[in-house]
C-alpha positions as CSV (number, residue, x, y, z in Angstrom):
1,X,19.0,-11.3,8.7
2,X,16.2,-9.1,8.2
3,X,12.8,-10.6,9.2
4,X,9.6,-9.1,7.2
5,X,5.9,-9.1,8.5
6,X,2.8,-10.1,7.3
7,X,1.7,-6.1,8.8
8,X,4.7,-4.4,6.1
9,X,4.2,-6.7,3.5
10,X,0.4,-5.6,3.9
11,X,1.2,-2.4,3.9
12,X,3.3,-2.3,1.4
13,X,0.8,-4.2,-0.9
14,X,-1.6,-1.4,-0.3
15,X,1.3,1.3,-1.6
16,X,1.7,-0.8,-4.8
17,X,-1.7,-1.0,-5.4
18,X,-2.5,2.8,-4.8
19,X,0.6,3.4,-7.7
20,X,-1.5,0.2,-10.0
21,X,-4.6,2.2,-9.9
22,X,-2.9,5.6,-11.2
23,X,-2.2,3.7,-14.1
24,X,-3.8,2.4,-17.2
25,X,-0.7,0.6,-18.8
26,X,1.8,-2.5,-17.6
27,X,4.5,-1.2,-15.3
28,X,8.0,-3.2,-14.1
29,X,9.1,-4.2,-10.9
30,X,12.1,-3.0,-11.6
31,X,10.6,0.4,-12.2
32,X,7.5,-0.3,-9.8
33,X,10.9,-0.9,-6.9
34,X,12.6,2.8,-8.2
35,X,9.5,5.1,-7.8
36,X,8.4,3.5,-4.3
37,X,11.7,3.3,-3.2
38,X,11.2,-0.3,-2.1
39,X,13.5,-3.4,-2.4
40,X,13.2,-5.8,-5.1
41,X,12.5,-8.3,-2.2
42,X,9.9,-6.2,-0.2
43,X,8.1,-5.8,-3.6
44,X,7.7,-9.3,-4.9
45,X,6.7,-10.3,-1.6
46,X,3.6,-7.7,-1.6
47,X,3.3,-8.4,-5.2
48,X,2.7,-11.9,-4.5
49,X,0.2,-11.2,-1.9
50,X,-1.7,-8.7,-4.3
51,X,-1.9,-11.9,-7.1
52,X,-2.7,-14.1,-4.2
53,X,-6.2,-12.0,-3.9
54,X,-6.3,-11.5,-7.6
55,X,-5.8,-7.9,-7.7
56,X,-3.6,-7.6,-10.5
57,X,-2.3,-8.8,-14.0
58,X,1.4,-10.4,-14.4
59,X,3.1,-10.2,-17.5
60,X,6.1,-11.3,-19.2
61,X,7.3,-8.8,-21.8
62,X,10.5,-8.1,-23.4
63,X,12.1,-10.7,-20.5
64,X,10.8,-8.3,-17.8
65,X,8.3,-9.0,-15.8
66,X,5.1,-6.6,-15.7
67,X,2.5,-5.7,-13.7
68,X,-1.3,-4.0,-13.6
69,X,-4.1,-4.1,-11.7
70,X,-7.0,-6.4,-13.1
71,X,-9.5,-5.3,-15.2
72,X,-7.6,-2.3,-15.9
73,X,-8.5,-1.1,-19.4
74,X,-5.0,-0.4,-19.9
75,X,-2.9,-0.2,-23.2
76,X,0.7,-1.7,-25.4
77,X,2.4,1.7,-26.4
Protein backbone atom coordinates (compact mmCIF):
# COMPACT_ATOMS: atom_id res chain seq x y z
CA UNK A 1 0.00 0.00 0.00
CA UNK A 2 1.47 3.24 -0.71
CA UNK A 3 0.82 5.97 1.92
CA UNK A 4 0.84 9.77 0.50
CA UNK A 5 1.50 12.93 2.62
CA UNK A 6 -0.01 16.03 3.16
CA UNK A 7 4.02 17.45 2.46
CA UNK A 8 3.93 15.55 -1.44
CA UNK A 9 0.58 16.27 -2.06
CA UNK A 10 1.61 20.02 -1.28
CA UNK A 11 4.26 19.82 -3.24
CA UNK A 12 2.88 18.41 -5.92
CA UNK A 13 0.00 20.97 -5.89
CA UNK A 14 2.60 23.63 -6.23
CA UNK A 15 4.05 21.71 -9.60
CA UNK A 16 0.50 21.74 -11.08
CA UNK A 17 -0.07 25.09 -10.39
CA UNK A 18 3.34 26.38 -11.78
CA UNK A 19 2.28 24.22 -15.31
CA UNK A 20 -1.70 26.16 -14.67
CA UNK A 21 -0.10 29.53 -14.81
CA UNK A 22 1.93 28.77 -18.21
CA UNK A 23 -1.27 28.50 -19.59
CA UNK A 24 -4.09 30.49 -20.79
CA UNK A 25 -6.52 27.56 -22.03
CA UNK A 26 -8.23 24.28 -20.14
CA UNK A 27 -5.80 21.49 -19.86
CA UNK A 28 -6.72 17.49 -18.90
CA UNK A 29 -5.68 15.49 -16.20
CA UNK A 30 -5.06 12.94 -18.24
CA UNK A 31 -2.61 15.19 -20.17
CA UNK A 32 -1.90 17.49 -17.00
CA UNK A 33 -0.64 13.44 -15.35
CA UNK A 34 1.65 12.75 -18.95
CA UNK A 35 3.67 16.07 -18.94
CA UNK A 36 4.45 15.98 -15.04
CA UNK A 37 4.97 12.52 -15.06
CA UNK A 38 2.62 12.12 -12.09
CA UNK A 39 -0.03 9.40 -11.31
CA UNK A 40 -3.58 9.91 -12.06
CA UNK A 41 -3.95 9.35 -8.14
CA UNK A 42 -1.07 11.76 -6.98
CA UNK A 43 -2.76 14.41 -9.33
CA UNK A 44 -6.40 14.44 -8.21
CA UNK A 45 -5.27 14.35 -4.88
CA UNK A 46 -3.21 17.80 -5.34
CA UNK A 47 -5.86 18.85 -7.64
CA UNK A 48 -8.36 18.59 -5.08
CA UNK A 49 -6.34 20.53 -2.66
CA UNK A 50 -5.72 23.34 -5.26
CA UNK A 51 -9.97 23.57 -5.68
CA UNK A 52 -10.06 23.31 -1.98
CA UNK A 53 -8.22 26.91 -1.86
CA UNK A 54 -10.01 28.03 -4.95
CA UNK A 55 -7.12 28.26 -7.17
CA UNK A 56 -8.41 26.86 -10.21
CA UNK A 57 -11.40 26.15 -12.63
CA UNK A 58 -12.89 22.42 -13.17
CA UNK A 59 -14.49 21.63 -16.27
CA UNK A 60 -16.34 18.94 -17.84
CA UNK A 61 -15.80 18.88 -21.60
CA UNK A 62 -16.02 16.40 -24.20
CA UNK A 63 -16.48 13.66 -21.08
CA UNK A 64 -12.93 14.76 -19.83
CA UNK A 65 -12.41 16.50 -17.11
CA UNK A 66 -10.44 20.01 -17.43
CA UNK A 67 -8.56 22.18 -15.54
CA UNK A 68 -7.23 26.07 -15.27
CA UNK A 69 -6.25 28.29 -12.85
CA UNK A 70 -9.03 30.94 -11.84
CA UNK A 71 -9.34 34.03 -13.34
CA UNK A 72 -7.23 32.93 -16.05
CA UNK A 73 -8.31 34.82 -19.24
CA UNK A 74 -7.98 31.74 -21.04
CA UNK A 75 -9.71 30.56 -24.40
CA UNK A 76 -12.11 27.40 -26.30
CA UNK A 77 -9.93 26.64 -29.45
Amino acid sequence: MNDFNFTEIGLNAGRIWRELEKRTSFISIQHLCQKLSMTFEESVLSIGWLAKEKKIVIQKQDGRLMLCKMNSDFSWG
